[in-house]
C-alpha positions in Angstrom: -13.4 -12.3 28.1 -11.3 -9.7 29.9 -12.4 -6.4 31.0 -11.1 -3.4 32.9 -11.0 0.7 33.2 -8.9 3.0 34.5 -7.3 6.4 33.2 -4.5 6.8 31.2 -1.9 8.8 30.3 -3.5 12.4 29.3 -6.0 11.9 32.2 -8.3 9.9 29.9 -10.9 7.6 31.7 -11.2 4.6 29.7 -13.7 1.0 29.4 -11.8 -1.9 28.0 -13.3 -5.3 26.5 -11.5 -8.3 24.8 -10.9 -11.5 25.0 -7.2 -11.4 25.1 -6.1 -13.2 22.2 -5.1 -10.2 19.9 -2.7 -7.2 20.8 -4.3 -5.2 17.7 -6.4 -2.5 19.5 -9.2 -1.0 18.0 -9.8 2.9 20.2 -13.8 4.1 20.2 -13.8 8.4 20.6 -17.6 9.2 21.6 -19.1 11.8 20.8 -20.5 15.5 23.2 -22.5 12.7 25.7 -19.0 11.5 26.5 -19.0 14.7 28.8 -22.4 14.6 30.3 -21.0 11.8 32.8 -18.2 11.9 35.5 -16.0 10.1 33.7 -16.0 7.5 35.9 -16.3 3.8 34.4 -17.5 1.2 37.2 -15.8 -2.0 37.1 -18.3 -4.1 35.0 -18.3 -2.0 32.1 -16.3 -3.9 29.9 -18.9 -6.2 30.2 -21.7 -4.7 29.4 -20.0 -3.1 26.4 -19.0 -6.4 25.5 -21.7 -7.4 23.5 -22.2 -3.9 21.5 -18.7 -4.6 20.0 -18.9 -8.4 19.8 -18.3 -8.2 15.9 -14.5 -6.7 16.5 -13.9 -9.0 19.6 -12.1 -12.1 17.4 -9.4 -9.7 16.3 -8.9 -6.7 18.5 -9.2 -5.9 22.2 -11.5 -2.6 22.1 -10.8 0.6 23.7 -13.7 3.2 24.7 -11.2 6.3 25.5 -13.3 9.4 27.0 -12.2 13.0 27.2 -10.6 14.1 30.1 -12.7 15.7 33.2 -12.0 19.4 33.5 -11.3 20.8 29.7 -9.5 23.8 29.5 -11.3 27.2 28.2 -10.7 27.4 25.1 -10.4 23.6 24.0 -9.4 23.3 20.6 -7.6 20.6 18.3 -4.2 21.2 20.1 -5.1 20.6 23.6 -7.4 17.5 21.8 -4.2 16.1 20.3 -2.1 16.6 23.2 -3.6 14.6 25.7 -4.7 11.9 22.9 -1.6 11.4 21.8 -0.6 10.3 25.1 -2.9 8.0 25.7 -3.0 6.4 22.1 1.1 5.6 22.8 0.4 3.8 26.0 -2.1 1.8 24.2 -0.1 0.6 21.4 3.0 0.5 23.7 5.5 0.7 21.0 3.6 -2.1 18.6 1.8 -1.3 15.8 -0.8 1.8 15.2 -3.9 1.5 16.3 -7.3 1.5 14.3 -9.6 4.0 15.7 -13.5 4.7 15.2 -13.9 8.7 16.1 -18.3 9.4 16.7 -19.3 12.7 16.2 -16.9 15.0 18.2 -14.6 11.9 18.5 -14.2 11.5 14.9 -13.1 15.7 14.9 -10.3 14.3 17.3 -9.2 11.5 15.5 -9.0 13.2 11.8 -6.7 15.7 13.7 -4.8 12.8 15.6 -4.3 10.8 12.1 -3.1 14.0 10.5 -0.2 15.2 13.1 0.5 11.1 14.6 0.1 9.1 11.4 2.7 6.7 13.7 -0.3 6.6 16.0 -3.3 6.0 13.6 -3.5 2.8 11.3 -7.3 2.8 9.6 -9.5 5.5 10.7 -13.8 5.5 10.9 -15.4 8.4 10.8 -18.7 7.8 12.1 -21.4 10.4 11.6 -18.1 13.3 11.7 -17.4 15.4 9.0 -14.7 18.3 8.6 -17.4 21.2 9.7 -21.3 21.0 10.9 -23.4 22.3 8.6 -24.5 25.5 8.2 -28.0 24.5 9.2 -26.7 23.4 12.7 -25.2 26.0 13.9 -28.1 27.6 16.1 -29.0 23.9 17.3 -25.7 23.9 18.6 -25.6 27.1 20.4 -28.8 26.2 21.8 -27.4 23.5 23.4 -24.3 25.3 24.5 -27.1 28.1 26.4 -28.6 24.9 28.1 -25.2 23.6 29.4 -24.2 27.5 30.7 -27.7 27.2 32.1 -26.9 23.0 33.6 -30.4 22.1 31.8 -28.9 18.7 31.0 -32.5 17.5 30.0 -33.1 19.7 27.2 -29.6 19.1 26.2 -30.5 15.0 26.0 -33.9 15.9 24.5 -32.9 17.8 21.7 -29.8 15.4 21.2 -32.5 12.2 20.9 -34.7 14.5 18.2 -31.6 15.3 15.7 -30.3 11.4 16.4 -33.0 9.2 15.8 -35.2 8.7 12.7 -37.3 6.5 14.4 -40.0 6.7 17.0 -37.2 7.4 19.9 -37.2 10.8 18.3 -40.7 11.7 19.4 -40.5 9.4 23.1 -37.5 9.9 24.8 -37.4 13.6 24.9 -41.1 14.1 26.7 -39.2 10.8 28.7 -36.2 12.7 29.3 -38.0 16.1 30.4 -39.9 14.2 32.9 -38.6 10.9 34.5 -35.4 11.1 33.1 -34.2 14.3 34.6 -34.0 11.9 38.1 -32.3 9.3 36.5 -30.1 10.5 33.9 -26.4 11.1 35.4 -24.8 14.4 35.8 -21.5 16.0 34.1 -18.4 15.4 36.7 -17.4 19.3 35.3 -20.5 21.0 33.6 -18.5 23.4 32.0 -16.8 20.3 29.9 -20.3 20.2 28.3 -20.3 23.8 26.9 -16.2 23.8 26.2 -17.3 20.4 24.2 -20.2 21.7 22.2 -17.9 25.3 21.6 -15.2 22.7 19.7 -17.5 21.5 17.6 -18.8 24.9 16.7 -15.5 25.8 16.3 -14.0 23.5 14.1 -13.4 23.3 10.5 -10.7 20.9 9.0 -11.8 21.6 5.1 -8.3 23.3 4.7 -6.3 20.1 6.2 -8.1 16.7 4.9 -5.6 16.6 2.3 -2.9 15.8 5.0 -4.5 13.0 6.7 -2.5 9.8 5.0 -4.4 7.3 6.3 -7.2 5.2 5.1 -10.5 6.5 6.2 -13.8 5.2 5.9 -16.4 8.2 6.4 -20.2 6.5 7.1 -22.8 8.8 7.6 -27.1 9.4 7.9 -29.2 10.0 5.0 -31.1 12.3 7.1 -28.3 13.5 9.4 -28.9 16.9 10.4 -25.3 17.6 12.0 -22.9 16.2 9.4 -25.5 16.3 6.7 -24.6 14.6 3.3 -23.1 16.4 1.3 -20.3 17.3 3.8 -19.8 13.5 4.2 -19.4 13.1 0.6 -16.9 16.0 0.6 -14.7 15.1 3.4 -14.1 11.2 2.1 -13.6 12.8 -1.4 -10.9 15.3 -0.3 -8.7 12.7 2.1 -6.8 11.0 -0.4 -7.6 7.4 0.6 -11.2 8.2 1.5 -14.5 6.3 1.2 -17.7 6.9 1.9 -20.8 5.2 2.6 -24.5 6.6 3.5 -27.1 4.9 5.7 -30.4 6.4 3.9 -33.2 7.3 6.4 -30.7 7.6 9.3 -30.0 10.5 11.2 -27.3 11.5 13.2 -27.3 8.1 15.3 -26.2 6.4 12.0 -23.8 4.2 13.3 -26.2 3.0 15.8 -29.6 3.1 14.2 -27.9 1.3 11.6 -25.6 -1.3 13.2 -25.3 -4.3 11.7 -24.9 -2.4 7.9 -21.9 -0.5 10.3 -20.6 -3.1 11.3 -20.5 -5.3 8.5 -19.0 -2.1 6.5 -16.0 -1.5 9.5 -15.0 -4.6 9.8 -14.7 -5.1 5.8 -12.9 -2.0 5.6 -10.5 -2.8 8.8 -10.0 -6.4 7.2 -9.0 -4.9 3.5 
């Protein structure tokens, strides 16, 4: 196994895990926490992250790429796919497109990185990420964005656990996270990258572009997600033209998570077709 971090072209901090018998990469975008952490990845990282991804380990060395520190005001799908498009070139060094799984915000990114650098992109996941968030969202959203403006990084991590988890982590980790957690839990490296985050996501709506991204794209989604709810997961993988979908019922917006193995077992059979 071989790990290492380091930035990359674009400023991007990265984590990366592999054994180092396959030159196929395989880039992870997460999702608004991405921002609520310096940035910095220690040394052992790869490691740890090791066994998360061990299902993709035989056949690709796997990339967890983080935003830059320091966003611009203003952040929006250009200044996303400028910096990304650096960094996705130095990973596949002139070889083949990479396959990327975009999370949440991530998976905003990569539908817009697929669409203007096909060259780039090879298969694309869109993990709990749609083309807009719902309707419904909108004022959980801005609530967050007051808390970042405010630096209340625990109500941010509380309210993120409640409209993530399906489970019994929705009702203990945020009275956790309010209490305890506000010692332990690490701070943003730039606290206005949390705000300038959430404002993209508020912001963004693709519905008018899907039809351009020429790529294969798997879209897998909560049952009970309250962010990318449903039916805007069913719309976005019906309007790409190689699009598929595929629903975790009973999950929420931690889909890909809560639901692991049945993501998984679904990424790797569509990376593999």
């Amino acid at each position: 196994m071989r790990s290492d971090t380091g930035e990359l072209p674009g400023s991007h901090p990265y984590v990366r895990t592999g054994t180092g018998r396959s030159s196929r990469a395989l880039v992870v975008l997460p999702g608004i926490g991405d921002a609520m952490f310096s940035g910095t990845y220690p040394s052992f990282s790869g490691w740890g992250l090791a066994p998360y991804f061990a299902r993709y380990l035989d056949e690709y060395t796997v990339y967890v790429l983080s935003r830059p520190r320091g966003l611009p005001a203003g952040y929006d799908p250009d200044d996303a796919v400028d910096s990304h498009e650096r960094a996705f070139a130095e990973i596949a060094d002139g070889n083949e497109a990479v396959d990327v799984i975009g999370v949440s915000m991530g998976g905003l990114i990569a539908q817009e990185l697929a669409r203007r650098r096909p060259d780039l992109v090879d298969r694309l996941v869109l993990a709990n990420s749609t083309a807009r968030i719902a309707d419904d969202a909108e004022s959980t959203v801005r609530e967050f964005e007051r808390h970042a403006r405010e630096h209340d990084w625990a109500s941010i991590r509380s309210g993120l656990a409640a409209v993530m988890f399906s489970d019994a982590r929705a009702i203990t980790y945020p009275p956790t996270i309010q209490t305890v957690g506000r010692f332990l839990q690490p701070r943003p490296a730039e606290p206005a990258d949390v705000w300038r985050s959430l404002e993209f996501a508020h912001e963004f709506d693709s519905r008018d572009r899907l039809e351009e991204i020429d790529r294969p794209t798997l879209v897998f989604g909560g049952g009970r997600d309250p962010i990318f709810p449903p039916p805007l997961t069913r719309e976005i993988a019906v309007r790409i033209p190689d699009g598929t979908v595929t629903l975790a019922p009973g999950s929420k917006h931690a889909a890909f998570h809560e639901r692991k193995l049945t993501f998984d077992s679904r990424v790797r059979s569509f990376l593999e077709r």
